[in-house]
N, C-alpha and C positions, 0 to 999 in steps of 0.2 A: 486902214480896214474899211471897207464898203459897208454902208448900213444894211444889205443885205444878209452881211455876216456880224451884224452887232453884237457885242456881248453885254449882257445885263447885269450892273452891279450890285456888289453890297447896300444892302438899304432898300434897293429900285420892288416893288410888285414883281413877283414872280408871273410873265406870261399867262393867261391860262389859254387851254386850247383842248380841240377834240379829237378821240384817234383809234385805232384799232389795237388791242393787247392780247395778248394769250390769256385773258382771263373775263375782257369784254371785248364786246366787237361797240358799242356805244357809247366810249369811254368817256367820261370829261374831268378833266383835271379837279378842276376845285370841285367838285359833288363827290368825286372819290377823295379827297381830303379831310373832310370835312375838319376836325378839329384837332388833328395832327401835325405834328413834325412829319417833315418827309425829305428823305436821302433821293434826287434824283440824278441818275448817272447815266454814262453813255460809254460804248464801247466802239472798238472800230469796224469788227465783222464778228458776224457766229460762227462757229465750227473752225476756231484760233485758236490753239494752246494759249498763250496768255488770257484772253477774256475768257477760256472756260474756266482757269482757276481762278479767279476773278468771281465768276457766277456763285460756283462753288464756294468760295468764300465770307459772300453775303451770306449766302444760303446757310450756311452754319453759323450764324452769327445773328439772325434772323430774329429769334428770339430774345435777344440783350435786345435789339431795336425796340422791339414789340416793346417791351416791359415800359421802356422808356418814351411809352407816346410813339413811337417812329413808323412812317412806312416804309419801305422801299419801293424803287421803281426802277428800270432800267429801259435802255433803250439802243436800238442801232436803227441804218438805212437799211438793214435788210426789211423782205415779205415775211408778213405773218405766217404762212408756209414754213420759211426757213427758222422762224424762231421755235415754232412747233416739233418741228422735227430736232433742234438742237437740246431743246427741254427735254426731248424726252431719250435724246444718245446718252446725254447727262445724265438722265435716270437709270437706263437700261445699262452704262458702261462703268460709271462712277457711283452708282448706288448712292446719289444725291438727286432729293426731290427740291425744285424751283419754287416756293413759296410765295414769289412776289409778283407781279403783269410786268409783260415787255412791251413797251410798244414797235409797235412797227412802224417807222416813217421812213419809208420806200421813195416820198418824192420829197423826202427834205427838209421839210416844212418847220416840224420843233427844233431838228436838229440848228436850223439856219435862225431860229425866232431863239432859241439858249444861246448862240454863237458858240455852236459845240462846231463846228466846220471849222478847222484852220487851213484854206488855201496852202500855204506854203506849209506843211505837213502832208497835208491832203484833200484833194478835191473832191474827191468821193466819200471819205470815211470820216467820221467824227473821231477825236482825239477822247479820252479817258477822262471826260468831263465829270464833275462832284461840284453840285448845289444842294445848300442844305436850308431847307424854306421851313421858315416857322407858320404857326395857326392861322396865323394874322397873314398869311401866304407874300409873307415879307421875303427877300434873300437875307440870310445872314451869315453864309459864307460860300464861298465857291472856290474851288480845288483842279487845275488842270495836270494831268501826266502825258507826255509823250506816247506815242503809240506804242514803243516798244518797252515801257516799263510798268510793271504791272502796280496796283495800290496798295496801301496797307488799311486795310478793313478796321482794323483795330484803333489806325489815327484816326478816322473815319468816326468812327464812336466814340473816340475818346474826346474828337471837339464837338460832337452835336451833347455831349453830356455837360464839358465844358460852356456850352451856348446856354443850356438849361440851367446849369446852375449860377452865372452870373447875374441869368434874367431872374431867377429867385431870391439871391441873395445879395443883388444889389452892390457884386462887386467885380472882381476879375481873377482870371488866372493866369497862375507863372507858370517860364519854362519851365516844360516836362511834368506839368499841372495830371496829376489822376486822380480818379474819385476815390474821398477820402482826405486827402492832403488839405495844406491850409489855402487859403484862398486869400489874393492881396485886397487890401483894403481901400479905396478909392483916396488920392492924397488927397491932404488941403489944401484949400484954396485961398483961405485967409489966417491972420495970424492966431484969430478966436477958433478956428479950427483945428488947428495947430496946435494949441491947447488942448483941448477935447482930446483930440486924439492922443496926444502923450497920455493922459488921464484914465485912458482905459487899458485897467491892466490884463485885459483877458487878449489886449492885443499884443503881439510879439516882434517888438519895433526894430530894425534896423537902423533907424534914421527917422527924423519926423517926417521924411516924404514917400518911407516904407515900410509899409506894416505888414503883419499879417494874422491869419486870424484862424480857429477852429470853428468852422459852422457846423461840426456836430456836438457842440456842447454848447447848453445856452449861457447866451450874455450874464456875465456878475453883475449884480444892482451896482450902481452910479451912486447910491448912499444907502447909508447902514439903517436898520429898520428897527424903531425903536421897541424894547419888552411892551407887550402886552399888557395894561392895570386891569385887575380884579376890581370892578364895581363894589364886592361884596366886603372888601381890604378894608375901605374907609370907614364904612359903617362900624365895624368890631373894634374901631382905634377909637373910635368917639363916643359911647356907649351913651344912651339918656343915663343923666343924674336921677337917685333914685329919691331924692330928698328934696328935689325939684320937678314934679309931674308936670307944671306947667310950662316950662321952658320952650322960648320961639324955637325953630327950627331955625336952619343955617341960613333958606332963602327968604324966611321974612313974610312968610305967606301960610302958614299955618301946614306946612305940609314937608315930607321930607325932603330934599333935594334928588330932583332925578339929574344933576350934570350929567353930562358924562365925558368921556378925553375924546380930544379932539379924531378926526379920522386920521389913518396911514393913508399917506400919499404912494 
């Protein structure tokens, strides 16, 4: 592959760049970002049966995004013209409104700068590209489909959710992972790890190198939490002798004892 048509990986800075959308004509990437997740995709042409259900797709789904921090964006090499007028057949035909900016890169430019252009699929059209950039406008996954297969919106959310919640809770997910289910536990690496982890019973071990785990119930304490002492207890057990008014106190200092039990850890 030519560096003209690079593709950017997992890990790499997401590109930014500037451009015209159905919803700016000033657009720039990271300032419309700002501290979001963002789904950005590409299609092969407007006015396709597969990319309008496609369109349609996000667009009712739109909302789960939202909730979750997510933008959307999409994108083809058509004119802003053409994207305009597809938005609004969509609306006028399919009584689905476009919630999200398309951009229009007419001369190629993002399209060739994502490595959404595969040559031997197509010279002209971009393929069914999916990058899904976090805050920090990192890549943290990227997704391509053939032209002639349309996507599942639904896998779509269900890894940018998956991405979210690894990066919360500091661990991963299994095959066929949805939100809700257990989430696996990072293995160990040593054999005092190893330990530990057998030791937590709120993990659900397969094997010491597979756990898993519920993160919607919290962590059981790691050790038992001792009762509570009543300051008030001792006093009533050791009453002053009444036959003795002058009797030292316990500390030796003319005054009662304030000890008191040590803190809970």
């Amino acid at each position: 592959m030519s560096e003209e048509y690079g593709l950017p990986r997992i890990g790499d800075p997401a590109p930014d760049f500037s451009a015209v959308t159905t919803q700016q004509t000033d657009f720039n990437f990271s300032v419309w970002q700002e501290q979001h997740w963002v789904v950005l995709f590409s299609h092969p042409a407007d006015f396709t049966p597969v990319c309008t259900t496609e369109l349609i797709a996000f667009a009712r789904e739109n909302e789960s995004f939202r909730k979750r921090q997510v933008k959307l964006i999409g994108l083809s090499v058509d004119s802003i013209h053409a994207h305009l007028a597809w938005v609004r057949n969509i609306q006028d035909k399919m009584n689905v409104s476009i919630p999200f900016p398309m951009i229009a890169d007419s001369d190629m430019k993002i399209a060739k700068l994502y490595g959404m252009i595969h040559p031997n699929a197509s010279s002209t059209a971009t393929v069914r590209a999916v990058f899904i950039i976090d805050p920090k406008r990192v890549i943290r996954a990227l997704v391509y489909y053939p032209l002639n297969a349309g996507r599942n919106v639904d896998e779509i959310l269900r890894l940018v959710t998956a991405l979210q919640t690894t990066q919360r809770f500091s661990c991963a997910t299994p095959a066929n992972w949805q939100e809700g289910d257990k989430v696996v536990v990072p293995p160990p690496k040593t054999l005092q790890e190893v330990e530990q982890s057998l030791a937590h019973a709120d993990y659900d071990h397969q094997d010491f190198y597979l756990a898993f785990k519920d993160i919607s119930k919290p962590p059981e304490p790691s050790v038992s939490t001792p009762p509570e002492t009543d300051p008030n207890a001792k006093k009533e057990e050791a009453p002053k002798s009444p036959e003795i008014p002058t009797a030292t106190p316990a500390d030796g200092n003319g005054a009662a004892s304030t000890e008191t039990a040590p803190p809970i850890s």
